[in-house]
Each structure stands twice: as C-alpha cells, then as structure tokens.
VORO-109206 format. One line per 10 residues: number of its first residue (from 1); for each residue x, y, z of C-alpha. Coordinates in steps of 0.25 Angstrom, whole numbers, plus 5000, padded with zeros to 4 digits. Layout:
REM VORO-109206
NUM> X:Y:Z  ...
//
This chain:
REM VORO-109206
1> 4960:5092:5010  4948:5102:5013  4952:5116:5013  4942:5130:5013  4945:5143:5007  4935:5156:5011  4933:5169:5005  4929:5180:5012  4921:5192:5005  4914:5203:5012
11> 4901:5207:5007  4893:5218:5010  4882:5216:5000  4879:5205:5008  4869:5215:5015  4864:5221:5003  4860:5206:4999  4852:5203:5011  4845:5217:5012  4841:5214:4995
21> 4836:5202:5000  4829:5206:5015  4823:5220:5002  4817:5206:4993  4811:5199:5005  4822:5186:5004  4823:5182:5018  4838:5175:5020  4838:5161:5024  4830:5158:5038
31> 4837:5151:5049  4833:5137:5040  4848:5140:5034  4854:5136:5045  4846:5125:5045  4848:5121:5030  4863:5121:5034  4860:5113:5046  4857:5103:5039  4864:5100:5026
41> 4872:5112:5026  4869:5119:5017  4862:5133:5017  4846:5136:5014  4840:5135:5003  4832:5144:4994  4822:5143:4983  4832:5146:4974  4843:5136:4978  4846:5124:4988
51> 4857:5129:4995  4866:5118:4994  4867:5115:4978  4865:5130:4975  4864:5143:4983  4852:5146:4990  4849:5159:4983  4838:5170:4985  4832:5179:4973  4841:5170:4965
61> 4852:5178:4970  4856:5178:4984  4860:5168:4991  4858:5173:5006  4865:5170:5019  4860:5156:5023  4855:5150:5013  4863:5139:5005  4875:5143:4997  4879:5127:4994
71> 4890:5128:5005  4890:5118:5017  4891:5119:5031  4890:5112:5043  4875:5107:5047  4869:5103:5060  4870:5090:5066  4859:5080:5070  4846:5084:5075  4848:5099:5072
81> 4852:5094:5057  4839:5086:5056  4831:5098:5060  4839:5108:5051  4836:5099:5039  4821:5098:5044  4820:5114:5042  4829:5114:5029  4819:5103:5023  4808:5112:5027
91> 4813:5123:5020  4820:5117:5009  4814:5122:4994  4809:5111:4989  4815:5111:4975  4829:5109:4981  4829:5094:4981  4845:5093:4982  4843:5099:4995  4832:5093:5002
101> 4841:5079:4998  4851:5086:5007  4843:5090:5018  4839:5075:5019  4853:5071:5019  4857:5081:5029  4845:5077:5039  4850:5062:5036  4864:5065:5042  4858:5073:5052
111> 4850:5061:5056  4861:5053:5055  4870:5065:5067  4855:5061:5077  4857:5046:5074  4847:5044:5065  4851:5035:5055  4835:5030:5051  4832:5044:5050  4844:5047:5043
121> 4839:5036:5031  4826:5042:5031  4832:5056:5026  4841:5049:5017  4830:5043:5010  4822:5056:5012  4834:5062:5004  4834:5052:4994  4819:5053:4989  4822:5069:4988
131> 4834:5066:4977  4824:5055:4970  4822:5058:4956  4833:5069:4954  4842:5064:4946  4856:5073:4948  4867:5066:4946  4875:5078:4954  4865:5076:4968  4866:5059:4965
141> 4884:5062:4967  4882:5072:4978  4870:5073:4988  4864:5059:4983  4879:5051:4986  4877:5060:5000  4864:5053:5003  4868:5039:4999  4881:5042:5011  4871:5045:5020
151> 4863:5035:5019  4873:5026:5020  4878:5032:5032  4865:5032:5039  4863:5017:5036  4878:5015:5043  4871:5022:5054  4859:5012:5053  4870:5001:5054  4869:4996:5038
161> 4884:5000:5037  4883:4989:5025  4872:4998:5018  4879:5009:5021  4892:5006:5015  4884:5003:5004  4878:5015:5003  4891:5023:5005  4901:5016:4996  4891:5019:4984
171> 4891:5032:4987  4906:5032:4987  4907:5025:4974  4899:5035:4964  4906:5047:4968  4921:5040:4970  4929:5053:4969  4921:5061:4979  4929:5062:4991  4915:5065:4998
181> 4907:5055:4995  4918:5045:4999  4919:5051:5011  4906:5053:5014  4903:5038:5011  4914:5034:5021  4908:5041:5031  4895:5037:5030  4900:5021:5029  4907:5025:5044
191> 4917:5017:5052  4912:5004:5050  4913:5002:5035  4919:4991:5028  4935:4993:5027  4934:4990:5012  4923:5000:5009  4931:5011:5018  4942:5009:5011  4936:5013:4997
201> 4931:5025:5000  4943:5030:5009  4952:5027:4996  4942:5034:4988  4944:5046:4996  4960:5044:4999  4962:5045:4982  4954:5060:4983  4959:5064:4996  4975:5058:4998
211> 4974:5061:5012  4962:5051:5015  4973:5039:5011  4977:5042:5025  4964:5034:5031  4967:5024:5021  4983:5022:5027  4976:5023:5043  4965:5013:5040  4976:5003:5034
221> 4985:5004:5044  4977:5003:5055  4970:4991:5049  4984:4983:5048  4985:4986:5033  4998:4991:5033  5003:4987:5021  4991:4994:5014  4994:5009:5024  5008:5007:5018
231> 5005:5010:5004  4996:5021:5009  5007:5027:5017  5012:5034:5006  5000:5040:5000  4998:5047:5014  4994:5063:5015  4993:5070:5029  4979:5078:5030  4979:5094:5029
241> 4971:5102:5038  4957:5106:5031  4952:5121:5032  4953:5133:5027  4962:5137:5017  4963:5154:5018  4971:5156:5031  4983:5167:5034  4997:5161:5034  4997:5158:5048
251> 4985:5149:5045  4989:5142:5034  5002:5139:5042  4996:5134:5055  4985:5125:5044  5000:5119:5038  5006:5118:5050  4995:5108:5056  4994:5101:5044  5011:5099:5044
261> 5011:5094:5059  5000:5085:5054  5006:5080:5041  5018:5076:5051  5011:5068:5061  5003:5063:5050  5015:5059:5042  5021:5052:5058  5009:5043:5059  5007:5039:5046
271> 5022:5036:5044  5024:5029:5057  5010:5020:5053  5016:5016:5040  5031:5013:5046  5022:5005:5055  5015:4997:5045  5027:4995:5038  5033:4988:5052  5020:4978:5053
281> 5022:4975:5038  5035:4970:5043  5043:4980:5036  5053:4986:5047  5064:4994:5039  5053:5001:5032  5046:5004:5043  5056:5010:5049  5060:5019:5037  5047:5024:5036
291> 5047:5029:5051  5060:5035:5046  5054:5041:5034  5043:5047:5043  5052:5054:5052  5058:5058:5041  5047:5064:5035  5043:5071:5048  5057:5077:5050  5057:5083:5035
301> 5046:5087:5035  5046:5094:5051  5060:5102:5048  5059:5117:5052  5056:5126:5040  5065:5135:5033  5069:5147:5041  5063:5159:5038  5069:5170:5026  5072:5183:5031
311> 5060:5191:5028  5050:5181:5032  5058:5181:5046  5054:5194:5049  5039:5192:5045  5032:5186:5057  5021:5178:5052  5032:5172:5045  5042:5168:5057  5029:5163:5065
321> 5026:5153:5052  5039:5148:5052  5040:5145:5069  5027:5139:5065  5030:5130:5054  5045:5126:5063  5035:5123:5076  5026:5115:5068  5037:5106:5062  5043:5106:5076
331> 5029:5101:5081  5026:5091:5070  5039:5083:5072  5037:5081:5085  5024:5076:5084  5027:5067:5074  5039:5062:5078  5031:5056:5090  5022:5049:5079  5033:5043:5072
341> 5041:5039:5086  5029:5033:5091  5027:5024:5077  5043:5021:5076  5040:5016:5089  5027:5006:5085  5035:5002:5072  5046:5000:5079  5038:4989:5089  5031:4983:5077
351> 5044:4981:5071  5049:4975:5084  5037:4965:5084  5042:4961:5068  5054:4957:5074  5048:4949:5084  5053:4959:5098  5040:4956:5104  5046:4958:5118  5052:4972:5115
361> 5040:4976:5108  5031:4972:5120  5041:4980:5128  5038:4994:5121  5024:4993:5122  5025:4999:5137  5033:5009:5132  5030:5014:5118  5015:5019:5114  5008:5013:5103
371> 5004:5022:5092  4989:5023:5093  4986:5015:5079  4982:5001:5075  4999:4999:5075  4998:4997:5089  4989:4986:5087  4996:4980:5076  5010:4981:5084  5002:4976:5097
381> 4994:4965:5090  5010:4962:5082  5016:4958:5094  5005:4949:5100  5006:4941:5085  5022:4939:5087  5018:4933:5100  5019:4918:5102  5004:4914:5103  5005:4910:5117
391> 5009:4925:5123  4999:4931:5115  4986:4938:5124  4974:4932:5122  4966:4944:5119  4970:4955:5110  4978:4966:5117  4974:4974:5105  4960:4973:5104  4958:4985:5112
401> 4966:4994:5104  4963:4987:5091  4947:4992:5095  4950:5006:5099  4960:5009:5089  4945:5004:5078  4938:5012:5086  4944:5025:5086  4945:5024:5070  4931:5019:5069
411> 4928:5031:5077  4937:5042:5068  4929:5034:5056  4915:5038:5064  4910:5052:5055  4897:5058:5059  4887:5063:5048  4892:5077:5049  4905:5071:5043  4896:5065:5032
421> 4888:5077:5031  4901:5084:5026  4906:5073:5017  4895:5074:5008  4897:5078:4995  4892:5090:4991  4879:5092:4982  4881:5094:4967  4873:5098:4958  4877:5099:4944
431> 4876:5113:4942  4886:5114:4954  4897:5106:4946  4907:5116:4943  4913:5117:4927  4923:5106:4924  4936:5117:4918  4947:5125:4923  4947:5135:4932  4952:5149:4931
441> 4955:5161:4940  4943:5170:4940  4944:5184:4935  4941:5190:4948  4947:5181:4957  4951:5186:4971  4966:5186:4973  4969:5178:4985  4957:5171:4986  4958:5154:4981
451> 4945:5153:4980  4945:5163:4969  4959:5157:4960  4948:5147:4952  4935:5147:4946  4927:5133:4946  4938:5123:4938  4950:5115:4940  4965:5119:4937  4976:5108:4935
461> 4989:5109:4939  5003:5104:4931  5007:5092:4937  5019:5094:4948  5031:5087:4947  5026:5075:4954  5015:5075:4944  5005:5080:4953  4993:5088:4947  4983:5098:4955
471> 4969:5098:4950  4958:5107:4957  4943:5111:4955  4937:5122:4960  4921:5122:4959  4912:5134:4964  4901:5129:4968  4902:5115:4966  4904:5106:4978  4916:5099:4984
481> 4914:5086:4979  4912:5091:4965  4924:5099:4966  4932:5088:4970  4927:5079:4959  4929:5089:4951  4944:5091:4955  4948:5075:4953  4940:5076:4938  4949:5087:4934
491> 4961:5080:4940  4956:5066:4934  4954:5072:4921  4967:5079:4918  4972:5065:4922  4965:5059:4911  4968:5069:4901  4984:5066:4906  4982:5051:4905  4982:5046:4918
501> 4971:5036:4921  4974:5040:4936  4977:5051:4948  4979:5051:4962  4976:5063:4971  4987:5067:4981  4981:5078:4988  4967:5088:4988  4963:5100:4992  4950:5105:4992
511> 4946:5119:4995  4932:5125:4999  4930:5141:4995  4919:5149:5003  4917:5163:5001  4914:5170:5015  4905:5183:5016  4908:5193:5028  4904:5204:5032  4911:5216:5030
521> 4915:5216:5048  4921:5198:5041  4909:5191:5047  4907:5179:5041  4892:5181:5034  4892:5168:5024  4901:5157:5017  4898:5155:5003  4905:5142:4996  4915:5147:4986
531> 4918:5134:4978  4927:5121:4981  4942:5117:4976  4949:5103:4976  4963:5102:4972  4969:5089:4968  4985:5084:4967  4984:5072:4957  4994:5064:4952  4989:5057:4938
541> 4992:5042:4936  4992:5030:4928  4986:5021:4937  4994:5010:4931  5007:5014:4933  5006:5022:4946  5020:5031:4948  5027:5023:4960  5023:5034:4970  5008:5032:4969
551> 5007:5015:4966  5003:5015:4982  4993:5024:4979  4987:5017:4967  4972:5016:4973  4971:5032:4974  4974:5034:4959  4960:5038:4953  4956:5034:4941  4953:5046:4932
561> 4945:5041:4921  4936:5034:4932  4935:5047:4940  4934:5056:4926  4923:5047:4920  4914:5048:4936  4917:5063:4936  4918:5069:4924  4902:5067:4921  4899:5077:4933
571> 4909:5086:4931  4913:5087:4916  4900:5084:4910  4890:5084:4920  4878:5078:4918  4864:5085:4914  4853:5086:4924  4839:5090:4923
//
C-alpha cells in the first residue's frame, strides 16, 4: 500500500530569494523545465547539480522554482515526450552523465508510447554507451537494471518476446527484494509471457507485498488449478485504497468506509471462488461450509456499530459518522450477499453435476446466471464430460467463452510504457544512501506533523501477541526503492540476531512525505520531496518447522541470511567509489 503525506508551509522569503537572485543576474529556470520534466520527470538541471540525483542549485545555495529537486512527476507522452527529451538533451550540462542515461531512457519509452520500437533500441543503446566506463555499483542496481527492462520490453515490441523474457527475468533476478524491478520486469515481459516465468516474479512480489498473492490465487483458479488457489485462499488480503494520508475525519472515514465495502465484496467473491474449487475437487460438504463460513464472515463483520455515548450524541460530526458507518455496512451486505447467492448458486450446480443430476442441472441454466469467471466454463465444460459420448455437441459450446473470458485478462494484463515509466526504480547514488541506525524524534519536531516524528532510521517494535513484529525506515533523500530495501534489511537483520533463518511479511505500508510551499493568500507555489517510509509486519520463522498457520505459506518465507548477505554490502557497508 502506497500512501502520501504533505506539509504545508508558508513562506514569504520566497520573494526575497527571487529578488537576491533577479539583484545577481540568476535568471530562474526557462521554459526548458517543463521540458526536463516532460520527459523523464525530473526538474532542470543546473551546472551545479543534475536535478534528479541531487537538487539543481544555484550559487551553490538556491535551488529555484523549476529546476530539479529529485522529486518525480508525471511526463508527456509520445511525440511531445521525444521532442521534450530533444530540448533537455540540448541543454543538459555535460558533466551530468547520470542524467543524460536518463534522458535516453525516457525518449526510449516515449518512443515506445509513438510505436517505435526500432527507434526505441536505438536510444537504449545510445543510453548504454553514455553509462560505458562508469563503474557505480549504485547506477548498475538502479538506472542501469531500468535500461535493461526497457530494452526488453522494446524487443517484446519488436516481437523477440523470448529475448525479451530473457532480458527481463535477469533484471529481476539481481535485485530480488525490490518490489519495483519485479514489477517493472513483469511489465515489460507483457501478456504473452511464459506461465512459468510470470509466476516467479508475481511470487517475488506477493512475499513483499501480501496483497499481490491475490493475482497469484485468480491466475490459479482461473487456470483450473484449484487445488493450488486452495492453499492460497487463506494467505488472501483485500487491497486498501492508495492516497493521501492527512485528511479531516470525515475524509479518513469515507477513505475506510470504501475500503470496508470493498474488503466485503472482496471477501464474497474470493470465498465463493474457493467454495467452488472445493466443489470441482469433489469436495461437497466443504464446500458447502466454506460458503457458510463466508456468509458468516460477511454478517460479523457488516453488524451496525455500537450506539453512540451520550456526549458524542450531541456532537454532530459524530452522529453523521455513526449513520455513515451503519449505511455502509447496510450497503456492503447487500452487495455481497448477491456475490455469495450468485456463487452458492454455481457451486450448488457443479455439486449437482458430481452427483451425476445432468438433467436438473441443464434445467437451471435458463434460469440462473453464470457467474462471469472461468467456473462457468468449467461447470459448462463438467457437464458435456459426464455426457455419454453420443449426446455430446460436436464443437465446443465453450470455446467462445473460454476465448473471451483470455482475452479480457490478456487485456487487463496489456500496461503502456507510462505504467513502466512509473515502475522504475528510482536512481541511487551512493551518497543518497541514508545511514544504517535508529531513528530518533528530532528536537524540533513539529507536533502534529508524521513527517516530523523520525529522523532518517528504523525503529523496531516488541513483538504482538501473535508474534508479529513492525519494522519501518524512513530515509530523506533517499529513494523508494532504497528505503524499502532498507526496511526488509532491518527486519531481516533483527531476524538473524533472534535466530530465525526466516520471516514472512504480512502487510506494508509505505509513505511519501512532500513539503508544500504557498503563498501567504495558500496557493500552491512548489512541492519539495520530503523523505519516504516503509513499514513492515513480519512474523520471524524457522523455515524448517513452519507454525501450523503459515505451512501453506511456506514459498513466501524469505530467507534472511540470503536477503542480509545481497543487501547488507549497499546499505550497512557500502562500497567505495571513485
């Protein structure tokens, strides 16, 4: 989960600066900023700093309005990405190497948006002669693993899907723990990638991110793999809504209340699919509890809330919460309650088909739906096996639904090379790398303000009663993916020093800070990045003798020496450069 926090400040020495600058003859960034940013997103640069690994400053000081302050943004797209990336590569200092490789790589993409894949290589190979005698181990992780996915997407494009896979899936495999690269590899490999292949890298990111065993579970059952969805069932997590995270009360409440109604239908489908795999595995009474378990689930967990005390039933705000919170759960059983009818309903039938009721089943497909998933071809395609061989059709009455049911996945699995764009991990350099201690509340921390609670560091939590542990980091200018790395070698580490060889991640949370500047009427004048914060629940293991609740969830324990001994080089030691 992906959250952002923003601080505000107002600032009226703003003014002052530009008038100091304007008294020195700095002239502020021209409109070649927007241009910078329209290409790899990232601000002008300066002669005094890239904008993307460090801030573009002026007079060694300032770092003005437009001009890079190593926080991303959106670009443009296509031809008027290319042509942004032209006038930034004319402009660029030449000494700033790191970005030029970036420029090249973002015109590559943009290529790739005008359907240009031969043009695309070309810049990728442009990109690659820029890095060519710089050895940085920091740029080979980071930019250089981002060129690589690049380039094996553009060869997908070019139709080498082999090379390509190629391509990605060494990419993916020397930065294993970085939920980025994974991602970004998947992409670039698209829709038509080897099953085998697909399924490395969606595990690798399932064991960092719980929620991703989701695809892992769809992609089973929709493949006829029930018995393998089974044993995912349980490691299940519905998704939560990504955004900001300083809103009012009414916000945050609405933000819960979306995610609740979602958890339920989520909770409906998915419990539905697995009483259904249960039913084609032959296993009737379970099935049948397990839609019982569900509805039982859903009405638990949908009951009105308590009633209100008395003093908070004469605060307004407070009375309209509560009708809230009563109408969503209201709402959210009735929606899910279709779910789970129209499931009891399909398991039901394929039940039937078990117990050889072919004529009744036939009967109710006039009159009860199919749910819209590959159960309906399996029930369908279940019935026309029990047939006797003479009464089956001659062609496949499920072809047609067996193709556009593949089709509709193949096209939510079709991303464009703006998704890849923002999957890419982010440049490191190693005087970005944040130090490897425990963080502290700084002496002049704002009250109130989350982004002020920590300095750069981790803390580590006591472990709950069900043995649960929260790690976080919190780097300043460090980027994502080296704050997330950062986060599992904390977590891994104190693993280690308790003795466990293993530890599964059960949930995430990661946090962008930006620092807003206004004016003093609160226009918006700039956003500065304000550091990044990835909070982990582990449970520590011995992968040996996994705790009964966890055996099903054996390929998602991560082996911390392995992870300690690939991470700890960058992070707790990092390596000289010249």
């Amino acid at each position: 989960m992906n959250v952002f926090s923003a601080r505000s400040r107002t600032l009226a020495a703003i003014a002052a600066i530009g008038v100091l600058l304007g008294a020195t003859g700095v002239a502020y960034a021209d409109a070649s900023s927007a241009q910078y940013r329209g290409c790899d997103g990232y601000g002008a640069a300066s002669g005094e700093g890239d904008g993307m690994t460090e801030i573009a400053s002026v007079l060694l000081i300032f770092n003005p309005i437009g001009y890079g302050n190593t926080g991303k943004s959106s670009t443009s797209v296509g031809e008027d990405g290319v042509a942004d990336c032209d006038a930034a590569l004319a402009d660029l200092p030449e000494k700033h190497w790191m970005r030029k490789f970036s420029l090249l790589r973002a015109r590559a993409m943009h290529r790739l948006e005008n359907y240009d894949a031969l043009g695309a290589l070309e810049d990728v190979d442009l990109a690659a002669a820029v890095a060519k005698g710089h050895d940085d181990a920091y740029f080979a992780r980071s930019l250089g693993l981002g060129l690589d996915i690049v380039r094996a997407y553009a060869l997908r494009i070019n139709a080498k899907q082999h090379d390509a896979e190629t391509v990605a899936m060494q990419a993916a495999g020397a930065r294993p723990y970085s939920r980025q690269v994974q991602l970004s590899a998947l992409i670039a490999m698209g829709p038509g990638v080897d099953p085998a292949d697909a399924d490395t890298v969606r595990r690798a990111i399932a064991r960092l991110v719980p929620t991703e065993v989701d695809a892992l579970f769809l992609d089973a059952f929709d493949s006829g793999r029930f018995a393998e969805a089974l044993a995912l069932y349980p490691q299940l997590a519905p998704p939560e809504e990504i955004g900001n995270i300083n809103l009012s009360s009414s916000e945050r409440a609405e933000r819960e209340w979306r995610d609740f109604e979602n958890a339920q239908e989520f909770w409906a489908w998915r419990g539905g699919a697995n009483a259904y795999a249960l039913a084609a595995l032959g296993r009737n009474a379970e099935a049948r509890v397990s839609l019982d378990a569900a509805r039982s689930r859903l009405a638990l967990t949908t009951q009105p809330p308590p009633p209100l005390s008395a003093a908070d039933e004469k605060d307004t705000e407070a009375q309209a919460l509560h009708r809230g919170a009563i109408d969503i759960r209201l709402q959210a059983a009735a929606q899910a309650g279709k779910i789970l009818d129209e499931w009891s309903s399909m398991v039901e039938r394929r039940i039937m088909v078990s117990d050889g009721k072919l004529k009744e089943v036939m009967a109710t497909l006039q009159t009860q739906p199919l749910v819209h998933s590959f159960a309906a071809v399996d029930l369908l395609e279940s019935i026309i096996a029990k047939l006797p061989e003479k009464e089956r059709p001659a062609n496949s009455p499920t072809k047609a639904m067996r193709e556009k049911l593949a089709k509709e996945r193949v096209e939510a699995l079709q991303v464009q090379p703006s998704a890849l764009f923002k999957s890419l991990p982010e440049p490191e350099t190693a005087s970005r790398i944040p130090p490897y201690e425990e963080a502290s509340t700084p002496l002049l921390a704002m009250e109130g303000s989350r982004a002020d609670i920590d300095t750069e560091g981790y803390r580590i939590s006591d472990p709950d009663a069900q043995g649960i542990v929260t790690v976080s980091y919190r780097g300043i200018r460090a980027g994502d993916s080296t704050v997330e790395e950062m986060a599992l070698l904390c977590a891994a580490d104190v693993a280690r020093k308790a003795g466990k060889k293993g530890m599964i991640v059960l949930h995430r949370m990661d946090v962008r800070y930006t620092v807003t500047t206004e004016t003093g009427y609160m226009v918006p004048v700039r956003k500065d990045p304000d550091g990044y914060q990835t909070e982990l629940k582990v449970v520590f293991v011995d992968p040996a003798a996994l705790p009964r609740q966890y055996v099903d969830a054996a390929w998602r324990v991560i082996d911390t020496d392995a992870l300690y001994a690939a991470l700890s080089p960058f992070y707790i030691r990092p390596a000289k450069h010249n």
